[in-house]
N, C-alpha and C positions, 0 to 999 in steps of 0.2 A: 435429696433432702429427706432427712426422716420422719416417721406421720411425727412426732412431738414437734417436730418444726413445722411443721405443713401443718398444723391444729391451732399453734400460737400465733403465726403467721397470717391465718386466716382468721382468728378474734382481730388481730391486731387490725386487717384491713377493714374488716366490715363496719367496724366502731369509726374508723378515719373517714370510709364512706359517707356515712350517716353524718358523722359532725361536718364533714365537707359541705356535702349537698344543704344543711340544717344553714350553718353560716354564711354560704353564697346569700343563697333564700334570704338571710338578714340582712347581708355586708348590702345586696340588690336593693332591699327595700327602704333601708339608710339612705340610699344616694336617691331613690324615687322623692320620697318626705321631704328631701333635704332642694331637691331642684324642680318640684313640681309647683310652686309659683313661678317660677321663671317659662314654665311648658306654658303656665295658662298665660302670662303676662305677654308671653311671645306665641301665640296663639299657634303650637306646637300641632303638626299634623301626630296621629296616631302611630303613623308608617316613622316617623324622626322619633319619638321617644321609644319605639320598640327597637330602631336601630341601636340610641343612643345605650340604652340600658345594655346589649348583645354583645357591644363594646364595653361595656364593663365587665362582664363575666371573665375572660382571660386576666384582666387588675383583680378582681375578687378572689379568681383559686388561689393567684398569687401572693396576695397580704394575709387570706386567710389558714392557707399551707400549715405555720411553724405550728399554730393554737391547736391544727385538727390534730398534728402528731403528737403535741404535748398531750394534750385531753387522750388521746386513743391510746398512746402508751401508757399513761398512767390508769386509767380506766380499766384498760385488757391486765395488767398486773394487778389491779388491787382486786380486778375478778377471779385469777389465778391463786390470788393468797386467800382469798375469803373462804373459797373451797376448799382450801388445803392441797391441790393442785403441786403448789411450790414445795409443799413438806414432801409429797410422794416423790416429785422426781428431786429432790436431794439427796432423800432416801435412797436415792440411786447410782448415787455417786455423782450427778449433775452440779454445777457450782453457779450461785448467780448470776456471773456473767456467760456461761454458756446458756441457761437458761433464756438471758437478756438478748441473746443473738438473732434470731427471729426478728425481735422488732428492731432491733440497730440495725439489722439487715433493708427491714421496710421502709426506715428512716432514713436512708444512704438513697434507696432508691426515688424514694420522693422526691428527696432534696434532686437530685438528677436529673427528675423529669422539671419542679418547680425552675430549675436553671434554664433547663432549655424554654418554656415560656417563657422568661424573664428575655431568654435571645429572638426569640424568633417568633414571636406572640404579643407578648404584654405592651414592647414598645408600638406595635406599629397598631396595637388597640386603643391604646391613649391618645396616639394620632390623630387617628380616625373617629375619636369621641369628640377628641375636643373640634376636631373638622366641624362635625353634626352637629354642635351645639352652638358653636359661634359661627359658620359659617350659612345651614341650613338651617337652626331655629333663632341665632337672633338675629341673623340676617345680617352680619358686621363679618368679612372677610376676616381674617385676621393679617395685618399689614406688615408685619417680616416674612425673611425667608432666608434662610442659611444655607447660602451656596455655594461651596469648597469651603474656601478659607475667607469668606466677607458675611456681611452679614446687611441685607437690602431693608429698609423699611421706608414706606409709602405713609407722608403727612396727610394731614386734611387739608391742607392745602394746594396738595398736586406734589410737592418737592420729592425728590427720590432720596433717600439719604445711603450712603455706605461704609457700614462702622467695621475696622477690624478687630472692636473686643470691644466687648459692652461688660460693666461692672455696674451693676445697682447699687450693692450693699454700699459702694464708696462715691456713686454717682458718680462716675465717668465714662468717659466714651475716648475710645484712643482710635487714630488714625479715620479721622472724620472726611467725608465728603461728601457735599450736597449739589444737588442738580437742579435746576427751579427751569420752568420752561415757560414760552412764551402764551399767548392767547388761544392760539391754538396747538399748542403741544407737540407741534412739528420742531420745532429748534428748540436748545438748551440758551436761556436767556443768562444764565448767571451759574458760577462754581463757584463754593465756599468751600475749601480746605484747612484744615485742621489735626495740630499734631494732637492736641490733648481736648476735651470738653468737660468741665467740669460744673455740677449744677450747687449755685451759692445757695439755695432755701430758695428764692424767687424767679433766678432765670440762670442761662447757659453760660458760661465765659469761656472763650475758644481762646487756646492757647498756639503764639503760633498764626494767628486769622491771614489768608489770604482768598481773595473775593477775587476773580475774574466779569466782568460785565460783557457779555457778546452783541456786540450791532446784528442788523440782520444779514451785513455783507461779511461775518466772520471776524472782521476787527474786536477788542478788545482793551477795556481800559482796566489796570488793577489795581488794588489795594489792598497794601499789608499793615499787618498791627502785632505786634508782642502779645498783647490781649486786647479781646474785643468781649462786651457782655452785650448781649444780643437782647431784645426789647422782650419784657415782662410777658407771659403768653406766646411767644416764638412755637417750642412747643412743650408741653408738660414732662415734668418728669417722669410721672405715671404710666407716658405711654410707651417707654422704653423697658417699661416692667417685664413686661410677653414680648420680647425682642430676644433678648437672653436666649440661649440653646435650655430647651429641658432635658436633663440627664432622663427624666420618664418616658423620651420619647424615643432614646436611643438605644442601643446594645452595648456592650463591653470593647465592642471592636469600632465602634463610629466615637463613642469615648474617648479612645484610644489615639485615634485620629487626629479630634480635634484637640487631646491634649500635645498630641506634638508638635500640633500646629502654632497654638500660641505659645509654647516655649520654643519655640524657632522665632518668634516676632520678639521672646524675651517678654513675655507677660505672666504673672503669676496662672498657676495650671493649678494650685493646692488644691481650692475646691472641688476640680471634677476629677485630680486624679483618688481624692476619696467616695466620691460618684461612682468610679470605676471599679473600687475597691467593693462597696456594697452590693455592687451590683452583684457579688458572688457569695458575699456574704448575708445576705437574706438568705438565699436558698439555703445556704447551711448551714442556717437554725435548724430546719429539720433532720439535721444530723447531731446537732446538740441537744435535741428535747428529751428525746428518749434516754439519754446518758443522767438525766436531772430528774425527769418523769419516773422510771423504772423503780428504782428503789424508794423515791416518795409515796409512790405506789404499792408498795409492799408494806410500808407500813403506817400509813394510814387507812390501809383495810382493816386494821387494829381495832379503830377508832368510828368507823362509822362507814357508812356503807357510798353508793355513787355522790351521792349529793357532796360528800365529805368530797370525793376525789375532783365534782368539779372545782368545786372552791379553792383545793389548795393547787391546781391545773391555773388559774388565774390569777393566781398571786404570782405562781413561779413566772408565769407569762408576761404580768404586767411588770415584776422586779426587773425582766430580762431585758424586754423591751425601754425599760427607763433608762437601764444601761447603755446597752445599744445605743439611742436616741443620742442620749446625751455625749456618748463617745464621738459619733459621727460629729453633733454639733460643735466638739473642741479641735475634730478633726477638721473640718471648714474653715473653721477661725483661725486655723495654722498653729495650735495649741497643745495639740499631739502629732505626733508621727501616723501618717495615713493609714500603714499597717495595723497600729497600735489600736487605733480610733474605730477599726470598720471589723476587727478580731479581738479584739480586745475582753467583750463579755464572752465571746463565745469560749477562749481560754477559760477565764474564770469558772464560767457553770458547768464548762465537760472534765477541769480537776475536780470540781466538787460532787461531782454526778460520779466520775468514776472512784473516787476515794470512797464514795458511800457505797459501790458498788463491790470493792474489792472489802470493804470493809468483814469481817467476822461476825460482825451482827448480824447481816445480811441472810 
């Protein structure tokens, strides 16, 4: 690597550094503000909110990654130009994208490392946050558990239930079956099986209902129904919310997994195989910043000095991110092609980044 690369390469990192560590520090202090009634209201040992917070660090470098490389590349460039830096090595026959190589180099590597957190890190910290918070400070288990291909959750009433697809967004539950047990929890008193559950606004109606009643000598008497709607309060819909698999808590390959699974049962997969898709597409934002960043950067040194670069660092950031957002969000709803949905801006902003790159203005 030549010292011009080893010079701009190392503005590049030091300013990433600084904005890194600077936005943890905030992203940390956001989430302290924002759950520190819940620490005092759940009389929160000292030893669980320094846990809980530790476990966020690996989530923070994560969401905060794209902003530090946007900001550092645009910043390290607009400090290049303000000095004239950029005039001398053109003067030299350098062209702005070789110029620009350094940081798109630093931005390749980020996004690299932000990936592998996202594998081998991020998920299994979200885990273990939300472990600490529901389990060790509010003291409420959390009552699913997703095991191969089922998915267990424990009522307040003792029942086991085991659902093979849970949907919120359309409130239902496919392949249902409940275990209710007797007084002392040694024997299964009753089986409720169910092809479909669907929640009407007020309560459950099981599609399909077949009810098994066990004596305590094993006998058994049943009852079947086309539909059954089960008594007001059976059990809420709300508590099927955190039932669901969180894509936050998995990798690209336990995604993967569970999307084959439920299209092997023949259930819609749309939402998490664009889950799947994000999952690679966060990180390479930081391979798009700098392609958008770079020449913003060059001439808004024009115009005004750091202040100017972080403002227009956060426009570009928030434009990007709305994009993004709102891609994924039609990618969910089945409204775009998953690909489309989860790459979709980052196409956009790296022809626009690189057009103004190769541009002649430049």
């Amino acid at each position: 690597m030549k010292t011009i690369d080893r010079y701009i390469l190392g503005e590049f990192v030091k300013t990433f550094l600084l904005s890194l560590a600077t936005l943890i520090a905030f992203y940390e202090m956001v989430v302290f503000i924002d759950y520190v009634g819940y620490f005092v209201k759940y009389e929160a040992t000292a030893d669980q909110v320094a846990r809980y917070m530790l476990f966020k660090v690996p989530m923070a470098v994560f969401h905060v990654t794209p902003i530090c490389v946007l900001l550092s590349a645009l910043l390290t460039t607009s400090s290049l130009a303000r000095f004239s830096e950029i005039i001398v090595m053109k003067s030299v026959g350098m062209s702005m994208m070789r110029i620009s190589a350094p940081i798109i180099l630093g931005g390749a590597i980020i996004s690299t490392l932000a990936f592998l957190d996202s594998e081998y890190l991020f998920h299994l910290a979200a885990r273990e946050s939300n472990r600490v918070y529901y389990e060790e400070i509010k003291k409420k288990p959390r009552k699913s558990l997703y095991s191969n291909d089922r998915f267990w959750y424990r009522a307040d009433d003792g029942a086991i239930w085991n659902i093979g697809n849970v949907d919120m967004e359309n409130s239902v539950l496919r392949d249902v079956s409940i275990f209710r047990f007797d007084k002392s929890r040694a024997s299964i008193a009753s089986r409720i099986s169910s092809v479909e559950g669907r929640f009407d606004g007020s309560s459950w109606v099981f599609h399909s209902f077949i009810e098994r009643s066990f004596d305590k000598y094993g006998a058994f008497t049943e009852n079947r129904s086309p539909l059954k709607k089960m008594p007001t309060g059976f059990v809420e819909r709300e508590d099927f919310t955190k039932v669901k698999l969180d894509p936050e808590e998995m990798n690209r390959g336990q995604i993967g997994e569970y999307i084959a699974d439920i299209r092997e049962k023949g259930y819609d997969a749309t939402k998490y195989i664009v889950e799947k898709h994000a999952k690679l597409a966060f990180p390479l934002i930081s391979l798009v910043m700098p392609l958008i960043a770079i020449p913003m950067g060059n001439r808004s040194s024009r115009s005004g000095g750091a202040m100017v670069g972080v403002a227009v660092a956060l426009v570009i950031g928030g434009l990007f991110w709305f994009m993004f957002s709102m891609g994924l969000a039609f990618g969910r709803a089945g409204r775009l092609p998953p690909e489309l949905a989860a790459y979709g801006a980052h196409a956009i902003f790296a022809s626009v980044g690189l057009f103004m790159l190769l541009s002649k203005r430049q």
